[in-house]
PAZAPA-4460 file (N, C-alpha, C; in steps of 0.05 Angstrom, whole numbers, plus 32768, in hexadecimal, padded with zeros to 4 digits):
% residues 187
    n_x    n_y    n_z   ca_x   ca_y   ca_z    c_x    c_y    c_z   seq   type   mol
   79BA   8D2E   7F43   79BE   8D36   7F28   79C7   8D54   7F27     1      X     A
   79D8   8D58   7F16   79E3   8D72   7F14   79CF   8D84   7F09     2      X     A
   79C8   8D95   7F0F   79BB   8DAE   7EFF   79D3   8DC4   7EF2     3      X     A
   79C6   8DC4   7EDB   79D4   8DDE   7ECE   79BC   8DF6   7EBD     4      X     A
   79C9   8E0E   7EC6   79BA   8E24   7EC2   79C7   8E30   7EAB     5      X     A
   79B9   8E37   7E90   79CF   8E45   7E7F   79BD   8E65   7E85     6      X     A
   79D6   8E7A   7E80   79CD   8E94   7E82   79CB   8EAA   7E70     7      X     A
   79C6   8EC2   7E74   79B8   8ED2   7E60   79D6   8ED8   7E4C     8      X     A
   79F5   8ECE   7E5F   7A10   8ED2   7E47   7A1C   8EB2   7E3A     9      X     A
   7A1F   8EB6   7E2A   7A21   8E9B   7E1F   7A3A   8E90   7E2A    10      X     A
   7A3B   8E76   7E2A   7A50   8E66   7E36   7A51   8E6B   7E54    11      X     A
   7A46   8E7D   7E69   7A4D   8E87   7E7F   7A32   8E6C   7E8B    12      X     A
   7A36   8E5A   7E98   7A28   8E4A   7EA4   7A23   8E4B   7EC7    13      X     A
   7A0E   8E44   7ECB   7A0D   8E42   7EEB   7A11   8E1F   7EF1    14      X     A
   7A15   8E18   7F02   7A18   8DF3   7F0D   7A0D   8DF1   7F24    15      X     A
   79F5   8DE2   7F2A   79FB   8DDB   7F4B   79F9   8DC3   7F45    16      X     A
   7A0F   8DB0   7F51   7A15   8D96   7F59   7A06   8D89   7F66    17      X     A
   7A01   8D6E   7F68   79EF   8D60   7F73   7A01   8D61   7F8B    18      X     A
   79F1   8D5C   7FA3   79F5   8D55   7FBA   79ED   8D48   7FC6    19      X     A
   79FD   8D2F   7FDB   79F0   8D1C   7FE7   79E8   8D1F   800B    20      X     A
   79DC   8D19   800F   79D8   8D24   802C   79D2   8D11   803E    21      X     A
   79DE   8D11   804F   79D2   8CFC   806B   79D6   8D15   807F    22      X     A
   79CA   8CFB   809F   79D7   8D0C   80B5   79ED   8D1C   80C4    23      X     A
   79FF   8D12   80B8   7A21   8D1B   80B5   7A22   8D31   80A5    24      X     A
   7A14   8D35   8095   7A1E   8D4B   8078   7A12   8D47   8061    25      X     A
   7A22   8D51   804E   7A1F   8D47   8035   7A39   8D3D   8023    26      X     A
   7A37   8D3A   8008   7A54   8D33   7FFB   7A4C   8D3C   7FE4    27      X     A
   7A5D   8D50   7FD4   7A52   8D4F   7FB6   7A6D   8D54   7FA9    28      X     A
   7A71   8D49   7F91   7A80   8D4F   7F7C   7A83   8D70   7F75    29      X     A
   7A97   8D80   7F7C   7A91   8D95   7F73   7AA7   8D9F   7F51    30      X     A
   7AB2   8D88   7F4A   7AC4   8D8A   7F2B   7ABF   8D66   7F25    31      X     A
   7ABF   8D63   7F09   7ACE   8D4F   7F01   7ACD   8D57   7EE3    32      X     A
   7AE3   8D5A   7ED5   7AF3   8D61   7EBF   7ADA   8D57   7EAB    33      X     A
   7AD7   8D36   7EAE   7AC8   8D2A   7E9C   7AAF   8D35   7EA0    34      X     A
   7A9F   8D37   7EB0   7A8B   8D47   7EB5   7A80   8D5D   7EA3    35      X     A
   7A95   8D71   7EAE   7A9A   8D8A   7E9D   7A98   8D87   7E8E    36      X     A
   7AA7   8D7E   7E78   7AA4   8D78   7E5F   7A8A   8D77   7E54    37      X     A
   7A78   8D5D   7E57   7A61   8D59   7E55   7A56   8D73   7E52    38      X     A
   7A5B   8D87   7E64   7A42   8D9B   7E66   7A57   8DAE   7E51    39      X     A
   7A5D   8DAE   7E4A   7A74   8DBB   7E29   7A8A   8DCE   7E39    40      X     A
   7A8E   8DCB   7E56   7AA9   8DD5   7E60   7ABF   8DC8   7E57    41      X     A
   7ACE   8DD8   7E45   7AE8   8DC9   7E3C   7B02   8DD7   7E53    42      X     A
   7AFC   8DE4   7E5A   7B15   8DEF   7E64   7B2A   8DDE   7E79    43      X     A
   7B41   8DDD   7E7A   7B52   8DD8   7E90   7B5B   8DE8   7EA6    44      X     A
   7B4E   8DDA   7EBC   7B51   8DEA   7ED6   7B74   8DE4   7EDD    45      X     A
   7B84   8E01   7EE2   7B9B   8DF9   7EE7   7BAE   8E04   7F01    46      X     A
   7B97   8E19   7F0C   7B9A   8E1D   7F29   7B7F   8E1F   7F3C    47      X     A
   7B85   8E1F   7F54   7B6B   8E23   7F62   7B70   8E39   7F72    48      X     A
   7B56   8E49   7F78   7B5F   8E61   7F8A   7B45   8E65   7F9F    49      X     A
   7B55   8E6E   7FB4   7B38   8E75   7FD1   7B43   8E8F   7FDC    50      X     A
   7B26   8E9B   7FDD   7B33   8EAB   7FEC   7B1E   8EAD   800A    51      X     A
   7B1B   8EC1   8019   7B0A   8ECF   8030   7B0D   8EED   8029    52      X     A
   7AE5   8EF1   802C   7ADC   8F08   8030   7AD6   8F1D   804A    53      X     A
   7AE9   8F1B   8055   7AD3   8F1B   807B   7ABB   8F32   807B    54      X     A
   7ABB   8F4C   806F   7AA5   8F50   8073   7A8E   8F4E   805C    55      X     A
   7A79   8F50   806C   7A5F   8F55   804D   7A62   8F67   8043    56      X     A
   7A5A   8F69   8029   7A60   8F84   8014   7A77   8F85   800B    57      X     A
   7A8E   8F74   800B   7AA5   8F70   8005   7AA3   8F6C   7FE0    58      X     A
   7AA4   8F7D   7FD7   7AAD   8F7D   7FBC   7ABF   8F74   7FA7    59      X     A
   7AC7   8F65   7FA3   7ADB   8F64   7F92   7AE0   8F55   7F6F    60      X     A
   7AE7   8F66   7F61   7AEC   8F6E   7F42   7AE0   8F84   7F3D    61      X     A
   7ADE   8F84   7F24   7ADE   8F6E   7F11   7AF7   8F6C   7EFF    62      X     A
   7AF8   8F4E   7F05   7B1B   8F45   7EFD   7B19   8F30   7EE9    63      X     A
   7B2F   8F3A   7EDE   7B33   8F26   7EC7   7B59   8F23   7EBD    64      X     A
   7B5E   8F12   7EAF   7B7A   8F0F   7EA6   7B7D   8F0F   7E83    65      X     A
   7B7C   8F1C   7E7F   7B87   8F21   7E5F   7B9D   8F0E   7E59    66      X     A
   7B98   8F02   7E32   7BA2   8EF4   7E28   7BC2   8F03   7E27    67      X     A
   7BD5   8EF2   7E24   7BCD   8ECD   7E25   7BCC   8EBF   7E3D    68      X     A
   7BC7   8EC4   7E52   7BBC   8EB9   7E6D   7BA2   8EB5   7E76    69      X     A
   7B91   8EC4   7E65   7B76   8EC1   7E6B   7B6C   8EAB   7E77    70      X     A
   7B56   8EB2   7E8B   7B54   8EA1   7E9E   7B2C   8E96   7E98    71      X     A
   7B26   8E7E   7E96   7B02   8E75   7E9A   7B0E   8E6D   7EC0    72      X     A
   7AF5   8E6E   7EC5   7AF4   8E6F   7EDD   7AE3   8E65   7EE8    73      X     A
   7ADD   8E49   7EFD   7AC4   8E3B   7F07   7AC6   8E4B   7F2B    74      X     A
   7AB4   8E55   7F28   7AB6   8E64   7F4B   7AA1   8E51   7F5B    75      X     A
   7AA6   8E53   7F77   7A90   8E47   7F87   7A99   8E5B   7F9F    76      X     A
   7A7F   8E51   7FB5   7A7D   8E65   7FCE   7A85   8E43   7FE6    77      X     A
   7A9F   8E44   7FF3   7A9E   8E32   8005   7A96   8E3C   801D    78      X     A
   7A94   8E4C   802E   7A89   8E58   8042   7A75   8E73   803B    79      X     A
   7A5B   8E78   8044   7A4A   8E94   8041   7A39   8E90   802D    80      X     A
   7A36   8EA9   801A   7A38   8EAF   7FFE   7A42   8EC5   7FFB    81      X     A
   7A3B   8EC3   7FDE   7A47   8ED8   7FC8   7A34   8EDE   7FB6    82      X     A
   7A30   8EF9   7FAA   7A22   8EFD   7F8C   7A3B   8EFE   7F79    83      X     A
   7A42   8EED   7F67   7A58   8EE1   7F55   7A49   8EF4   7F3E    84      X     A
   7A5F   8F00   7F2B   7A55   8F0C   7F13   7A6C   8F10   7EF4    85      X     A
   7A5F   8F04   7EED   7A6C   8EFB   7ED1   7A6A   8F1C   7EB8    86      X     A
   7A84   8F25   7EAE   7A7B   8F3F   7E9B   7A84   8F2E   7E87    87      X     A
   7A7C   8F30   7E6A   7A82   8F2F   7E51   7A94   8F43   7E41    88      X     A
   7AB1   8F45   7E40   7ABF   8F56   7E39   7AC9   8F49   7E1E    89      X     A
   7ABD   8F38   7E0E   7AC6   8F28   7DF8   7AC0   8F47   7DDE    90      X     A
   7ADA   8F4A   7DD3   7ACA   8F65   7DBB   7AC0   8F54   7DAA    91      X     A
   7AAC   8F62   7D98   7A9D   8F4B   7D8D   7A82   8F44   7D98    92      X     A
   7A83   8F3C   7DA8   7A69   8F34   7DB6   7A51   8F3E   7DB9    93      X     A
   7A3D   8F31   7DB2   7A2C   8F3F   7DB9   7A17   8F42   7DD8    94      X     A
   7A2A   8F37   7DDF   7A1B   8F3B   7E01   7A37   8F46   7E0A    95      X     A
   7A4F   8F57   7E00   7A5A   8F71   7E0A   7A57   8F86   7E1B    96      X     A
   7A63   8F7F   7E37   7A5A   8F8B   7E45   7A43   8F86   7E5A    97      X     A
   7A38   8F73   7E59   7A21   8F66   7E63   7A34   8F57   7E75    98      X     A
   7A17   8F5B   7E89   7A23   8F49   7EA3   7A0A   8F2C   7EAD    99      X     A
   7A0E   8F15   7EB8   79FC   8F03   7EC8   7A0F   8F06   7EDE   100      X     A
   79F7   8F01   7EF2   7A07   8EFE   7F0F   79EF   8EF2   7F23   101      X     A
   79FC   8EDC   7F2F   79EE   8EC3   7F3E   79F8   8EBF   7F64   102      X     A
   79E0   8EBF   7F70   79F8   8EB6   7F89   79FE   8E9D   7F85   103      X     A
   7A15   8E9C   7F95   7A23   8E82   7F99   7A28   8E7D   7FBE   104      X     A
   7A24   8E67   7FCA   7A1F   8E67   7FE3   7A2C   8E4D   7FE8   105      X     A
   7A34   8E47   8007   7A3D   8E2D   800B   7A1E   8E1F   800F   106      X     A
   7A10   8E2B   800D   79F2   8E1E   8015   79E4   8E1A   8002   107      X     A
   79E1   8E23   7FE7   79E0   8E1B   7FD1   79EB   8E02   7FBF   108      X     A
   7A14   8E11   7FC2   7A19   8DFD   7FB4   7A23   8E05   7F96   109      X     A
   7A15   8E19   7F90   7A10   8E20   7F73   7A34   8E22   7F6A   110      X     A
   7A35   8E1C   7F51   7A54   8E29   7F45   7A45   8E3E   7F28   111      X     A
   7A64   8E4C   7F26   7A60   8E5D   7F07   7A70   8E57   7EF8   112      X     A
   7A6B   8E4F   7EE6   7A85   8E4E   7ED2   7A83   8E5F   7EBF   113      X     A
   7A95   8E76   7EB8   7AA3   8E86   7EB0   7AB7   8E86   7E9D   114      X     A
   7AB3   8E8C   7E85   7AC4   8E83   7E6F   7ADB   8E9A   7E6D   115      X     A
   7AE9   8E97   7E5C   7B03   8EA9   7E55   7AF5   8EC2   7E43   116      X     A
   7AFC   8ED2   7E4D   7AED   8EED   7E3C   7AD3   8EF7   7E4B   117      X     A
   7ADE   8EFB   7E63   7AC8   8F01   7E78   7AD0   8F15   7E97   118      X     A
   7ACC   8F1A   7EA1   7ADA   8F2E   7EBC   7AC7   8F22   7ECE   119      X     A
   7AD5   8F22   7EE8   7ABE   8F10   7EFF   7AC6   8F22   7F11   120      X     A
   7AB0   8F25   7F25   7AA3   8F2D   7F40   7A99   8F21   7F53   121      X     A
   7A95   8F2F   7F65   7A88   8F22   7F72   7A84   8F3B   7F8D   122      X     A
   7A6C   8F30   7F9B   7A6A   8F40   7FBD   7A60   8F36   7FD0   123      X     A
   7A69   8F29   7FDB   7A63   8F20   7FFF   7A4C   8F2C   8002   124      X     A
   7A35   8F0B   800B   7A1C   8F11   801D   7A19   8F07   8038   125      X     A
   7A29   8EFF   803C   7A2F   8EF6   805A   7A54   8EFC   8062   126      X     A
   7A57   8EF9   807E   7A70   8EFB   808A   7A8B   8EE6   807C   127      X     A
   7A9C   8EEA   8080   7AB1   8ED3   8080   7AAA   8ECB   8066   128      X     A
   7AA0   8ECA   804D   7A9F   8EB8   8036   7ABC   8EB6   802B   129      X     A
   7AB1   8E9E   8028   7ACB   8E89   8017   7AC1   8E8D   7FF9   130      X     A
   7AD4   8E92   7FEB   7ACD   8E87   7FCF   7AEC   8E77   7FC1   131      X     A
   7AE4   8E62   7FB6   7AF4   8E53   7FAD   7AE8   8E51   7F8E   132      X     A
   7B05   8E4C   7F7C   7B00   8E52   7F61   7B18   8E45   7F4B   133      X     A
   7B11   8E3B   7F40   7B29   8E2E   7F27   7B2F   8E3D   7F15   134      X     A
   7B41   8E42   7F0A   7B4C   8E4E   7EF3   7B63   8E3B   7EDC   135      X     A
   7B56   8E4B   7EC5   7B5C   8E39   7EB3   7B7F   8E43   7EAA   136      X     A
   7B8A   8E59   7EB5   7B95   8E57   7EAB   7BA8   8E67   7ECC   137      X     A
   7BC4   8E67   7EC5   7BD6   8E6C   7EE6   7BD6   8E8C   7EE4   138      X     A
   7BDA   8EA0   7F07   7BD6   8EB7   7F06   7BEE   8EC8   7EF5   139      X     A
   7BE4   8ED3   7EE4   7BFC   8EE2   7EDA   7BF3   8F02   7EDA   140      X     A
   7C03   8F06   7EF7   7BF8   8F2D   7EF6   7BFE   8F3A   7EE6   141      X     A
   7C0D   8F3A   7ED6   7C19   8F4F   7EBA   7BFB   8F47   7EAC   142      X     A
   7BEE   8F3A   7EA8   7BD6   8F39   7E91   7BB8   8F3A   7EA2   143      X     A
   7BC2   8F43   7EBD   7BA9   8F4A   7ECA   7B95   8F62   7EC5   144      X     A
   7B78   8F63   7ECF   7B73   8F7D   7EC5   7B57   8F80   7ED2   145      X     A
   7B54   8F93   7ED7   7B36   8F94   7EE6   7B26   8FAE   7ED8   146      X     A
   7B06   8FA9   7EDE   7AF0   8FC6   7ED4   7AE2   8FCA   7EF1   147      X     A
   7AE3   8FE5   7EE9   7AC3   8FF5   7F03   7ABA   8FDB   7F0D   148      X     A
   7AB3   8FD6   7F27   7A9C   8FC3   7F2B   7A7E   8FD4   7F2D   149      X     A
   7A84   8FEE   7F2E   7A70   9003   7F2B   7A61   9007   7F0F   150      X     A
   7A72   8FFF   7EF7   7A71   901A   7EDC   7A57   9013   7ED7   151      X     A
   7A44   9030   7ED3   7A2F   902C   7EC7   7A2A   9024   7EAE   152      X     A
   7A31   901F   7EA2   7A2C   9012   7E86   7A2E   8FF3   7E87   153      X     A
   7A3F   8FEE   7E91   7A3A   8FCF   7EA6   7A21   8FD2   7EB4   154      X     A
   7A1E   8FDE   7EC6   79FE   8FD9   7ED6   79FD   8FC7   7EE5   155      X     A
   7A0B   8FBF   7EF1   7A08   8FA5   7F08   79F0   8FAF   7F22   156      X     A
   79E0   8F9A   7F22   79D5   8F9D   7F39   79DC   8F91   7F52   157      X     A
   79F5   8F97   7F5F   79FD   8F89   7F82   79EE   8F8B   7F92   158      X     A
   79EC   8F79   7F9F   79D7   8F7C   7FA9   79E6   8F89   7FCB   159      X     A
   79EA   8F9E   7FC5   79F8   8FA9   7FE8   79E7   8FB0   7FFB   160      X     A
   79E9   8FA4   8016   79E1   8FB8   8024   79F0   8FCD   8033   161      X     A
   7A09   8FD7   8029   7A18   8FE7   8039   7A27   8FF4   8021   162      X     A
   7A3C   9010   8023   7A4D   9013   8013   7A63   8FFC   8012   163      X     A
   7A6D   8FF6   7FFD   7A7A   8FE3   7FF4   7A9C   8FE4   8001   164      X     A
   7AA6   8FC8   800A   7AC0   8FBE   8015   7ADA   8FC0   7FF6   165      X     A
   7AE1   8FCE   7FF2   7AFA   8FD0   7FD8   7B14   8FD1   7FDA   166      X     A
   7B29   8FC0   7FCF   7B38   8FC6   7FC6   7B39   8FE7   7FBB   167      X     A
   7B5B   8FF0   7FBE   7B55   900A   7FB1   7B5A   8FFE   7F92   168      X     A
   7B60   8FEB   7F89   7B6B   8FE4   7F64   7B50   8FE7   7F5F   169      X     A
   7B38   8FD6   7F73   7B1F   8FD6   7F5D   7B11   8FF2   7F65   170      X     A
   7B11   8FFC   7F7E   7B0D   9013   7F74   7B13   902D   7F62   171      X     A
   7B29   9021   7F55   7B31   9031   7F46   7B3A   9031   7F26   172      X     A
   7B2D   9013   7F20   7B29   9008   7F0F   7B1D   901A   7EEF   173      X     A
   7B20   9016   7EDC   7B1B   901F   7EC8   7AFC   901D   7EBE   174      X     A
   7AF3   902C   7EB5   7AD4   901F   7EA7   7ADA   9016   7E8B   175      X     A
   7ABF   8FFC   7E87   7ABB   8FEF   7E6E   7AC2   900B   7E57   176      X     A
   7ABA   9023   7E4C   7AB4   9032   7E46   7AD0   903C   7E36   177      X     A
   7AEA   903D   7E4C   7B00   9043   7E48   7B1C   9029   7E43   178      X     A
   7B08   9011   7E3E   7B18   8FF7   7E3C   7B17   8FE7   7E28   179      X     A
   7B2F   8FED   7E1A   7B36   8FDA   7DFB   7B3C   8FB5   7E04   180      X     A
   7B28   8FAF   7E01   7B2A   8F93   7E11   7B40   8F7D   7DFB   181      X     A
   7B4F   8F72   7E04   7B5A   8F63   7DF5   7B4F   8F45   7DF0   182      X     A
   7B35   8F44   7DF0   7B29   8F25   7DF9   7B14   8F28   7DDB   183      X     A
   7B16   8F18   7DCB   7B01   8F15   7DAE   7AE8   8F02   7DB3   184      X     A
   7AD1   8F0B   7DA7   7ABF   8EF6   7DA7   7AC1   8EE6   7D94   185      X     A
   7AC1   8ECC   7D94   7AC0   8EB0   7D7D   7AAE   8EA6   7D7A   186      X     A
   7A98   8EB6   7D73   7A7D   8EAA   7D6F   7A7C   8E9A   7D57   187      X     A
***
């Protein structure tokens, strides 16, 4: 049976999939459209993306794609983990600015689903992590856009044990503070 976790941002869900297990392995469903639904994911997944982290402390966002490309996003960890982190950049909102953030592990299992009007992160807790992830909508860099994975007014707690692996874009990324977000809340 599937478990679903709802979290302290609305619509931002956790999943762990049932899994079947024998001596060989296991097998689990990790999408089915109809599924989704059920649990009030309407979105259409319309690309898939993986990447590798090789080392721990590997940082990366917080990223997001501005309308009209905007992207929800179901992430999972296929090799290692990850601490996955969801921001709320919807204006409007009242969890603005607020962050949840969950590990996600191939040993877990766990997924995030991530709605449109949100910036995601994430940081390697083990070597080599895989993370694989759907997007609802195709990459369009002209409407890309990233924040601090640092900014204090965000507050994220990473959980690092080392100074942090960066890109120079996210290190050099803008804070929430100085960012006219183009994303509305529809409450």
């Amino acid at each position: 049976m599937t478990e679903i976790f709802r979290t302290a941002l609305p619509d931002v869900i956790k999943i762990v999939p049932s899994r079947f297990g024998d001596y060989r392995g296991f097998f689990s469903e990790t999408y089915s459209q109809r599924a989704y639904a059920n649990l009030g994911i309407e979105a259409v997944f319309v690309q898939d993306n993986h990447s590798l982290s090789a080392a721990v402390d590997t940082v990366r966002g917080l990223h997001f794609q501005m309308p009209p490309h905007a992207q929800a996003k179901l992430v999972r960890c296929g090799r290692g983990a990850i601490f996955d982190v969801a921001v709320d950049i919807r204006r409007g909102s009242p969890t603005y600015g607020r962050w949840a953030g969950f590990t996600l592990s191939a040993e877990n299992g766990a997924q995030l689903y991530i709605p449109v009007g949100f910036a995601h992160g994430f940081v390697t807790l083990e070597p080599d992590s895989e993370i694989i992830y759907k997007c609802s909508d195709y990459y369009a860099p002209e409407t890309e856009g990233a924040l601090r994975w640092d900014d204090p007014d965000i507050g994220i707690s990473w959980p690092l044990t080392a100074s942090p692996v960066l890109s120079e874009k996210d290190a050099s990324a803008p804070l929430l503070a100085d960012f006219n977000s183009p994303c509305t809340f529809e409450g």
